[in-house]
C-alpha positions in Angstrom: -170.0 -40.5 145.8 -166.9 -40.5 147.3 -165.3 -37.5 145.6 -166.1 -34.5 144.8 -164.9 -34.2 140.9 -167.6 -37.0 140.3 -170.4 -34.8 142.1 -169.0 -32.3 139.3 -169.6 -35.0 136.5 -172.7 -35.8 137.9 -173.8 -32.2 138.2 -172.4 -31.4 134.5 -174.4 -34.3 133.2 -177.7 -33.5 134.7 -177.1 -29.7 133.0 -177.1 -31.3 129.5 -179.8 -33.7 130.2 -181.9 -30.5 130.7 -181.3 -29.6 127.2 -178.3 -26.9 128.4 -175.8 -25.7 125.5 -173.7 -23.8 127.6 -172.2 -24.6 131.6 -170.1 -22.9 133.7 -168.2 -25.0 136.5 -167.0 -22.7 139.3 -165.2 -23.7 142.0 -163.0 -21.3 144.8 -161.7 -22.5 147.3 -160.4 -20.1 150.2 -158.3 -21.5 152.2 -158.1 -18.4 154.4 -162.0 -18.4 155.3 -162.2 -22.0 155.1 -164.6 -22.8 152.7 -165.1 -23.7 149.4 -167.8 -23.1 147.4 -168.7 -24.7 144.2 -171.2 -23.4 141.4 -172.6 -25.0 138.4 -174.3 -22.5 135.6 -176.6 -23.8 132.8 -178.8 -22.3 130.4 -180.8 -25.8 130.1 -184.9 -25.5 130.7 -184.6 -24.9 134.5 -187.4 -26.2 136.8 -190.7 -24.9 138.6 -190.9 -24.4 142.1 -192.0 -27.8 142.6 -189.9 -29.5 141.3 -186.7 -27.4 142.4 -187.6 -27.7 145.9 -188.2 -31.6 145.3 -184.9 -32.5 143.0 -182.8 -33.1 146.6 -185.3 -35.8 147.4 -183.5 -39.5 146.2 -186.8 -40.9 144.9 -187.3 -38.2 142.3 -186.0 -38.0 139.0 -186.6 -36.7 135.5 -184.9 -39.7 133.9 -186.4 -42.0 132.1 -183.6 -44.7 132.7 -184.1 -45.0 136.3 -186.6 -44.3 139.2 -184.3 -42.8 141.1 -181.5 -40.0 141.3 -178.9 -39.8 143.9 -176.7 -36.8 142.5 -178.0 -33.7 144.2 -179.4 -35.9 147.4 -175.9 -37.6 148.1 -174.0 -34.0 148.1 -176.8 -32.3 150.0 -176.3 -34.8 152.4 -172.1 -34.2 151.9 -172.2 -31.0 152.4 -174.2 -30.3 155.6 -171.8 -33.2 157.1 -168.9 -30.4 156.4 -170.9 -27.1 157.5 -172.3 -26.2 154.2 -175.2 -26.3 152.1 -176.7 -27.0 149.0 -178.9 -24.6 147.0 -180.8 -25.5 143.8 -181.7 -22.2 142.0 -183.9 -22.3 138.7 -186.0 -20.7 136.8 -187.8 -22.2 133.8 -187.0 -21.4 130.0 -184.0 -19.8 131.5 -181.5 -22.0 133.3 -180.1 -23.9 136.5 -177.6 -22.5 139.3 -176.6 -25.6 142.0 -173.8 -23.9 144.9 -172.7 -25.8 147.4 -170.3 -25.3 149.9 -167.9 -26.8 151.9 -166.1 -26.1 155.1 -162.8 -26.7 153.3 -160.5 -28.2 155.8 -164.0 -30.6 157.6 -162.7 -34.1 158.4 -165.7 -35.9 156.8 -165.3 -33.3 153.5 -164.9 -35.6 150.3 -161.4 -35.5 148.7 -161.5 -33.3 145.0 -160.5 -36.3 143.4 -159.1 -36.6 139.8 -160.6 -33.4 138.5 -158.1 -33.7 135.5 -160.2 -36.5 134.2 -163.2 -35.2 135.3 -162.8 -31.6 133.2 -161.3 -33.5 130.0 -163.9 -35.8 130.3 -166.5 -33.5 130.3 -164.9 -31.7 127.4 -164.4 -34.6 125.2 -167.4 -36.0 125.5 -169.7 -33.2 124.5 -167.8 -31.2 121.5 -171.0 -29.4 121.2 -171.3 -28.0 125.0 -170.0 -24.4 125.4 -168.2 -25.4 128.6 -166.1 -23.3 131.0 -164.0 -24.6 134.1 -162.9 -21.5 136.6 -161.1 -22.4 139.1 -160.1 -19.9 141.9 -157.3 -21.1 145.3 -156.9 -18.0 147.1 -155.6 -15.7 144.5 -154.5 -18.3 142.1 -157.2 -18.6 139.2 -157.1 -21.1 136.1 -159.7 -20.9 133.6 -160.3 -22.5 130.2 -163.1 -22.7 128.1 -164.1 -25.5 125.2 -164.2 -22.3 123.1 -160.9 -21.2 123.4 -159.9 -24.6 123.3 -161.6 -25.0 119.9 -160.3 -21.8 118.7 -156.7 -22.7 119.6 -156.7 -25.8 118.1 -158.0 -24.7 115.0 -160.3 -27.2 113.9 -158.6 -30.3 115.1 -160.6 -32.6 117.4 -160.2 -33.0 121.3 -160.2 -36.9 120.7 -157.2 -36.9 118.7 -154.9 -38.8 120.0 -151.9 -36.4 120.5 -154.3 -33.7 121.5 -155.5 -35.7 124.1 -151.8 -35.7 125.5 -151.4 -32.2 125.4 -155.2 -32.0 127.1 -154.1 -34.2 130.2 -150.7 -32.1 130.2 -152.3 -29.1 130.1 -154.9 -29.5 132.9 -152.7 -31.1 134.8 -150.1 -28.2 135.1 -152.4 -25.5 135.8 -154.4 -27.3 138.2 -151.1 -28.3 140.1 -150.3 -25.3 140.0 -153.3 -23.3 141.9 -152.0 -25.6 145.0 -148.8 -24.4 144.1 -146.8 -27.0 142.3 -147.1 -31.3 142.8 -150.9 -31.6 143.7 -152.3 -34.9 145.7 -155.1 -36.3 143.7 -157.0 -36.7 147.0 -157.0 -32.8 148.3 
């Protein structure tokens, strides 16, 4: 994958193929130390200790659709390029944790990408999924949550057309705005 907001996607995705109902995408970026670390938090039905220590490898998979899965092998691979690591922390009945980290300002680290696609996309698509995006650069923070979200608009739906708008707006302006104004898609 050649950005990082569709390791997010992909990451998000396998959460709710586990059965999750509720995910947490974390992602801070300190520019200061030079790193950026990026967490995803489900409640789906984890994995043993097998599996967990086996999920990195390309030829194994718990989908039925394909043999293989490239998600967690591709940005294990990504991130000890850049200086970093990948952890895969699960426990079963109880839930997923995936960190990995990134020295931030590594040549061969994969742009963000459009990650205003990638969080309203993720938020449209699964009206059901207690979701939360928290986004920390240096001591800027944006969070939002498909709960507040839901409680703020009051019943209307996500895919409505003019809500959509204001979604892509809204996204948009607070993410620009933890670089601190006009972001590059590619950063």
């Amino acid at each position: 994958m050649r950005e990082i907001s569709l390791h997010l996607l992909d990451l998000v995705q396998n959460s709710i193929e586990a059965g999750a109902t509720s995910v947490k995408l974390e992602i801070n970026e300190n520019l200061n130390s030079d790193k950026m670390i990026i967490r995803v938090t489900d409640n789906g039905r984890g994995m043993d200790e097998k599996l967990r220590q086996l999920v990195i490898d390309p030829f194994i998979t718990t989908r039925t659709t394909r043999r293989i899965g490239l998600g967690l092998p591709l940005m294990d691979m990504s991130t000890k390029r850049c200086g970093g690591y990948l952890n895969v922390d699960s426990t079963p009945g109880k839930g997923t944790v995936v960190e990995a980290m990134y020295q931030h300002s590594h040549l061969d680290r994969p742009p963000m990408g459009n990650l205003v696609e990638t969080i309203k996309s993720i938020l449209v698509a699964n009206p059901e999924l207690d979701f939360i995006y928290d986004h920390t650069v240096n001591d800027r923070r944006f969070t939002v949550s498909s709960r507040d979200l839901a409680n703020t608009l009051d019943g209307i739906p996500l895919t409505q057309p003019d809500v959509l708008v204001w979604l892509n707006g809204y996204l948009s302006d607070h993410i620009a705005n933890l670089y601190g104004g006009a972001k590059d898609e590619n950063n």
